[in-house]
C-alpha positions in Angstrom: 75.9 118.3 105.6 72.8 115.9 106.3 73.9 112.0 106.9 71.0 111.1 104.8 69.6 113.7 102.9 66.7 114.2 100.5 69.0 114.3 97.6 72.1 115.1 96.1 73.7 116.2 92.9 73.4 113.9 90.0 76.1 116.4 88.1 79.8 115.1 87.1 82.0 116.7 84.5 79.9 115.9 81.6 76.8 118.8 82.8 79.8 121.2 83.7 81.1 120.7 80.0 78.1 121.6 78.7 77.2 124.3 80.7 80.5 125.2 79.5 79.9 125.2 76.0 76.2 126.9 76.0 78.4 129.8 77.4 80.8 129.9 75.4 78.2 130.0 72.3 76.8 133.2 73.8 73.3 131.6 73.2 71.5 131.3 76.3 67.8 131.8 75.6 65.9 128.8 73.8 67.7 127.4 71.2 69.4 124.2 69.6 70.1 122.5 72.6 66.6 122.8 73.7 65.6 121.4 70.8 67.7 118.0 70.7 66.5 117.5 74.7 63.1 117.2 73.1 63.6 115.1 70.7 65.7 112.4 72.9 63.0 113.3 75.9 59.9 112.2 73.3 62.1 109.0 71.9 63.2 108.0 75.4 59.5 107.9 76.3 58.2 106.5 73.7 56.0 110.0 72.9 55.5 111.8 69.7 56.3 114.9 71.1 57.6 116.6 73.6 58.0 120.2 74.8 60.2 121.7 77.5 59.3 125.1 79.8 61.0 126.1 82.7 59.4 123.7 85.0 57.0 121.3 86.0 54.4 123.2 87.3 54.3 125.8 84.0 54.3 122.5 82.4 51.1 121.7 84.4 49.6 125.3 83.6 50.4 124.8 79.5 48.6 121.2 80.0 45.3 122.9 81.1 45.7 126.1 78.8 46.5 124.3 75.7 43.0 121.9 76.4 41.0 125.7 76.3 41.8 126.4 72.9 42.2 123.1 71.0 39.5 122.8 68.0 38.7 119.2 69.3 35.7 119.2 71.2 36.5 115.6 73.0 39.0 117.3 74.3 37.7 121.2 74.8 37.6 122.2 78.3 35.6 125.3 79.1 35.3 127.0 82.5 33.3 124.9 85.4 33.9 122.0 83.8 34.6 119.0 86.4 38.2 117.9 86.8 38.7 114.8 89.2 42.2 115.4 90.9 43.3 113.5 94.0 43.4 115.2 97.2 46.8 114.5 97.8 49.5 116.3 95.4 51.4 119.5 95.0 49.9 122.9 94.6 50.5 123.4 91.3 48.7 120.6 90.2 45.9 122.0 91.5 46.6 126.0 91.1 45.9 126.0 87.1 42.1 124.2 87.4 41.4 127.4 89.4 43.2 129.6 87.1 41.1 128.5 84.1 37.8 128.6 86.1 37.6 124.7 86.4 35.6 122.6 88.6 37.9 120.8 91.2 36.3 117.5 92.6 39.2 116.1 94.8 38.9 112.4 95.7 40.7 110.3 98.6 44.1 108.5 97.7 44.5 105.1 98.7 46.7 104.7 101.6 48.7 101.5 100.5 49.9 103.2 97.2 49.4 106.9 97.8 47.4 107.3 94.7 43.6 107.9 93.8 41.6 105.3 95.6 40.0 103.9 92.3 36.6 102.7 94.2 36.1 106.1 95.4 36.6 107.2 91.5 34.5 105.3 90.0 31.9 106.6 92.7 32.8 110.5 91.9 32.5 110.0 87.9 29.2 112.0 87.3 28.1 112.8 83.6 29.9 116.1 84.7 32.8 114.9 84.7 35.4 116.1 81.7 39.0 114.7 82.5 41.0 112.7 85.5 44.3 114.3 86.8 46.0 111.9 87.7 49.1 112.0 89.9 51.5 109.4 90.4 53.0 110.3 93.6 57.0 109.6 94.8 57.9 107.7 91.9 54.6 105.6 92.1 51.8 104.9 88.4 48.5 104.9 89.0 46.9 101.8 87.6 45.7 102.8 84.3 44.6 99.7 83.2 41.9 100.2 86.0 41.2 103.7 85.2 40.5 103.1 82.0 38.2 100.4 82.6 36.1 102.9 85.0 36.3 105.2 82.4 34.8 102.9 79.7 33.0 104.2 77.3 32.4 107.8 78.7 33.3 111.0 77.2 36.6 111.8 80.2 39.8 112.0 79.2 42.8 111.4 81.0 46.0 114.2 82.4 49.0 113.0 84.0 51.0 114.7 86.8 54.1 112.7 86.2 56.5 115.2 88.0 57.6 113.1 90.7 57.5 110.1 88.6 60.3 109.8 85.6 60.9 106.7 84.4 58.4 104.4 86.3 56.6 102.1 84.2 53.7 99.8 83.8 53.6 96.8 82.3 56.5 98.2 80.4 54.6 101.7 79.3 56.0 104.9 80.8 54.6 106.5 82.9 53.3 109.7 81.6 52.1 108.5 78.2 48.7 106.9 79.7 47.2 110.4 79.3 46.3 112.5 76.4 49.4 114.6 77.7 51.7 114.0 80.7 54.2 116.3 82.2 57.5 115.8 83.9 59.6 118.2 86.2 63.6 118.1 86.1 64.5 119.6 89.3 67.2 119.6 91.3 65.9 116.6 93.6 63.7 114.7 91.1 65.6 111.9 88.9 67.3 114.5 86.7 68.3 117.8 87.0 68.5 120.9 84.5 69.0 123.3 87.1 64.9 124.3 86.8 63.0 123.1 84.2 60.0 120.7 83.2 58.3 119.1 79.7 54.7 118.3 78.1 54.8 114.6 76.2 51.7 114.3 73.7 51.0 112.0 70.9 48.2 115.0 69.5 50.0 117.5 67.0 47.4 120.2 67.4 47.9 120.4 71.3 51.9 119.8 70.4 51.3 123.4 67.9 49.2 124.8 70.8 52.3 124.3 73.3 54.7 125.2 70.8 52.1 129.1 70.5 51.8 129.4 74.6 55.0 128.6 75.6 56.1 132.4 74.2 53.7 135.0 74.1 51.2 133.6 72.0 53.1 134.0 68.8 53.5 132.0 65.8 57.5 132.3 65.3 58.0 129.1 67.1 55.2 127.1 64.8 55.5 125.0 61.8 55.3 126.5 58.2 51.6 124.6 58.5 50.5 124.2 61.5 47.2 123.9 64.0 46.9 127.0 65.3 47.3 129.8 62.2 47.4 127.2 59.4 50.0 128.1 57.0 52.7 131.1 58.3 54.1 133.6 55.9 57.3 133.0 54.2 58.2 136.2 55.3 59.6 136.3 58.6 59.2 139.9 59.2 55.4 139.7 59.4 55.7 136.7 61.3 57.8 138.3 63.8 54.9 139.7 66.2 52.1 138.0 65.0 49.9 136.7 68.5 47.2 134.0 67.9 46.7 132.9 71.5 46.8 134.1 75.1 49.9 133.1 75.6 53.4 133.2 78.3 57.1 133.1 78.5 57.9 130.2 80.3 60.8 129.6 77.9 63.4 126.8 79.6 67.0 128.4 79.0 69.5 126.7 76.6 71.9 125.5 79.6 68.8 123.5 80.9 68.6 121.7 77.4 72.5 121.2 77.3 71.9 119.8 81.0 69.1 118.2 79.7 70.5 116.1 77.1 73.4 115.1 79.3 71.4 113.8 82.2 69.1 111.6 79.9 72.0 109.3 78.9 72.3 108.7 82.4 68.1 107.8 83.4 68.6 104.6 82.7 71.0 103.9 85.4 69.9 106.5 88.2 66.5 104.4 87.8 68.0 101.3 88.2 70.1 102.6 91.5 67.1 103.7 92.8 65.1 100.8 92.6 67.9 99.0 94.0 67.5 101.0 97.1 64.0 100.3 97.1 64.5 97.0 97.1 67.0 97.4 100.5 64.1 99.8 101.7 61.5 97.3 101.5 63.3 94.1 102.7 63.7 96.0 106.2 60.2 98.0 106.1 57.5 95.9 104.8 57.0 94.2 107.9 57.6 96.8 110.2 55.5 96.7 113.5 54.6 100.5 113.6 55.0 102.1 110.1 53.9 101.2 106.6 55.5 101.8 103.6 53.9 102.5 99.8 53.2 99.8 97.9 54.4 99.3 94.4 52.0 99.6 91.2 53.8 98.2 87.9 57.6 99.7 89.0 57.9 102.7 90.8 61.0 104.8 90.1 61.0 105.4 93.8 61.3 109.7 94.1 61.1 109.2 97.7 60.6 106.1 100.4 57.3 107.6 102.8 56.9 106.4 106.2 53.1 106.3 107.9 52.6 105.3 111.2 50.4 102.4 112.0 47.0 103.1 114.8 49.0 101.0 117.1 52.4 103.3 116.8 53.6 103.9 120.5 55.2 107.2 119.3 53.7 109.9 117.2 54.9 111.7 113.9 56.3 114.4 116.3 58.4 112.0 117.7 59.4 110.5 114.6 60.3 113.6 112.8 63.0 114.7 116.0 64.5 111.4 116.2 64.9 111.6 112.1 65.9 115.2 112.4 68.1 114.7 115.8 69.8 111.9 113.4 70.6 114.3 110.4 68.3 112.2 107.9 66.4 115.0 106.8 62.1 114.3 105.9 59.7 115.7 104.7 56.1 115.9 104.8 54.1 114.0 101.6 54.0 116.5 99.5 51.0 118.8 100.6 49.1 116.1 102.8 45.4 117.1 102.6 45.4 119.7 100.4 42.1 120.6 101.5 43.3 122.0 104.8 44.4 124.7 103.1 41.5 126.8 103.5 42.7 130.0 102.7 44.1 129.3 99.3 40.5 127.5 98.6 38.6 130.4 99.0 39.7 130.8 95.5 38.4 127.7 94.1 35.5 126.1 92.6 35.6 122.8 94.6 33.9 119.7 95.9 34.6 117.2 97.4 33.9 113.1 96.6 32.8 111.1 99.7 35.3 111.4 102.6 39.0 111.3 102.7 40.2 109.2 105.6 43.3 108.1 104.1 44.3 112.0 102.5 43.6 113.3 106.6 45.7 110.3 108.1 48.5 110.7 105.8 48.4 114.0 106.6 48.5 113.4 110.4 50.8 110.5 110.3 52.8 110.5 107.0 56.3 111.4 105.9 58.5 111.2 103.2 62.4 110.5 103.6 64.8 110.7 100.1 66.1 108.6 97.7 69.0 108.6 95.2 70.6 107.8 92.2 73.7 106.8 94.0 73.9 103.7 96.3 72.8 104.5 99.7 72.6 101.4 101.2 74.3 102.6 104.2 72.0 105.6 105.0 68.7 103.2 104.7 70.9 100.8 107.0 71.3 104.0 109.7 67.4 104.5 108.6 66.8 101.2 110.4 69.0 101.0 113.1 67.8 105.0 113.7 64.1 103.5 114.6 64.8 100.8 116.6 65.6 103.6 119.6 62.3 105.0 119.7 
């Protein structure tokens, strides 16, 4: 066992209980349980709707899909259309834009907050460009107020990647409702856990209906009586059984994931609070640190993870940093995928460009890591954190 790891189980009796009784049902695929986790996940942020699948990145891939077949053309995408994204994120944020034949235009994060560097937006916006990704990154909003206020009065909509992310907030909005839909990801080290599983948020019922059609196969059995996508089903079930309106998938979640589901949102509240605690420990012995920086806060961060970057004038190098870490059992990580441009064999694949330069993407790449937090105290692992540095 790690002395500080990246995570650890936010599980007690309660999820066992309920994994208990899912079982003893003998009803695991998608059912009521499911169903109540969405309806608590879209109250508890403050959404309309809300849609579970069995993670965050097929919750990313349903955000783009649905946007291809919605009947609102402020919102149609249609292949080589240009999609700002920021150059620093996970791969499946990125993987769907090329699926769907999407123009990528990554921009440079800014390398206090590890977000899109918002002068170097408003510099890519062309009359091009359809929609903003944005990704808030370790627990870390974008500032939307800004965003918007680039966007102005230009046809772009805004996406959020809000997998690393549940439960910030600015100025008391969650994150993940700034955009026409944000998704979430509930794995096992982000700030709940259904075993795998992720959800869409959107205040628009046609893309909800959309969702609701893609999510299995394409069919209609899971829509409304009147809906957005058929208009108005059968009343017999029988010919509604097999009926396929859309291109669809089967990234179903499974009804232990909902049962876990509703079980861990009860305790959000809290595990964000712990965490931010933390944070606060965190940053009272790291802001001033003579060789490495540490992210700085936009509205509150829900802290996912605390990164480290070395400063130019660092007498040691990440190398060094990452032994004496790993030598110490505190386990890190890089952050996320760095540069995601230096992955030059998976690009080969997209339809890309790239906005100005990307200093700050390349030295976080170079010089960045990323060490855990939790929903329990850990005061004493940040405290080993510290004392851990001061020998190199």
């Amino acid at each position: 066992m790690s002395n500080y790891s990246l995570a650890s189980s936010t599980w007690d009796e309660k999820e066992y209980a309920a994994i208990q009784k899912v079982i003893d049902s003998d009803m695991f695929t998608m059912g009521k349980h499911v169903a109540q986790y969405e309806k608590e996940f879209a109250q508890f942020f403050g959404s309309k709707y809300a849609l579970m699948v069995s993670s965050g990145s097929t919750a990313n891939l349903l955000m783009i899909a649905s946007l291809f077949f919605t009947k609102n053309e402020s919102l149609k995408l249609k292949r080589g259309d240009e999609i700002i994204v920021p150059a620093v994120s996970w791969s499946t944020t990125y993987f769907p834009l090329q699926q769907y034949g999407l123009k990528v235009k990554f921009v440079d994060i800014n390398r206090e907050t590890l977000n899109l560097d918002l002068d170097k937006l408003e510099a890519a916006i062309t009359d091009k460009t359809r929609a903003i990704l944005s990704v808030n990154l370790l627990g870390n909003p974008n500032d939307f107020n800004r965003i918007n206020d680039i966007i102005n009065e230009r046809n772009i909509f805004v996406l959020e990647d809000n997998c690393e992310s549940m439960g910030a907030t600015l100025n008391n909005k969650q994150a993940g409702t700034f955009g026409i839909m944000g998704t979430f990801s509930s794995f096992f080290s982000h700030h709940i856990a259904t075993m795998e599983g992720g959800c869409i948020i959107t205040d628009n019922e046609e893309l909800y209906h959309i969702l609701l059609c893609i999510r299995a196969h394409g069919w209609t059995r899971n829509l409304p009586k009147f809906n957005h996508v058929s208009g108005e089903k059968s009343d017999d079930p029988f010919e509604e059984s097999f009926k396929f309106m859309l291109p669809g998938y089967n990234v179903r979640p499974l009804e232990m994931s909902g049962a876990l589901g509703i079980e861990q949102l009860k305790k959000l509240p809290s595990f964000i609070k712990i965490r931010q605690k933390n944070a606060k420990l965190f940053q009272s012995l790291f802001n001033d640190h003579p060789h490495l920086e540490i992210q700085k806060e936009t509205g509150k961060s829900s802290w996912f993870g605390f990164s480290l970057v070395l400063k130019e004038t660092a007498p040691y190098s990440r190398a060094d940093l990452v032994k004496v870490l790993t030598d110490n059992n505190i386990e890190c990580r890089p952050i996320v995928t760095g540069n995601f441009l230096k992955n030059k064999e998976v690009l080969e694949y997209f339809d890309y460009e790239v906005a100005g330069t990307l200093e700050a993407s390349e030295y976080i790449d170079a010089h960045g890591l990323f060490v855990g937090n939790q929903q329990n105290d850990i005061t004493k692992e940040i405290n080993m954190l510290f004392d851990v540095l001061k020998q190199i």
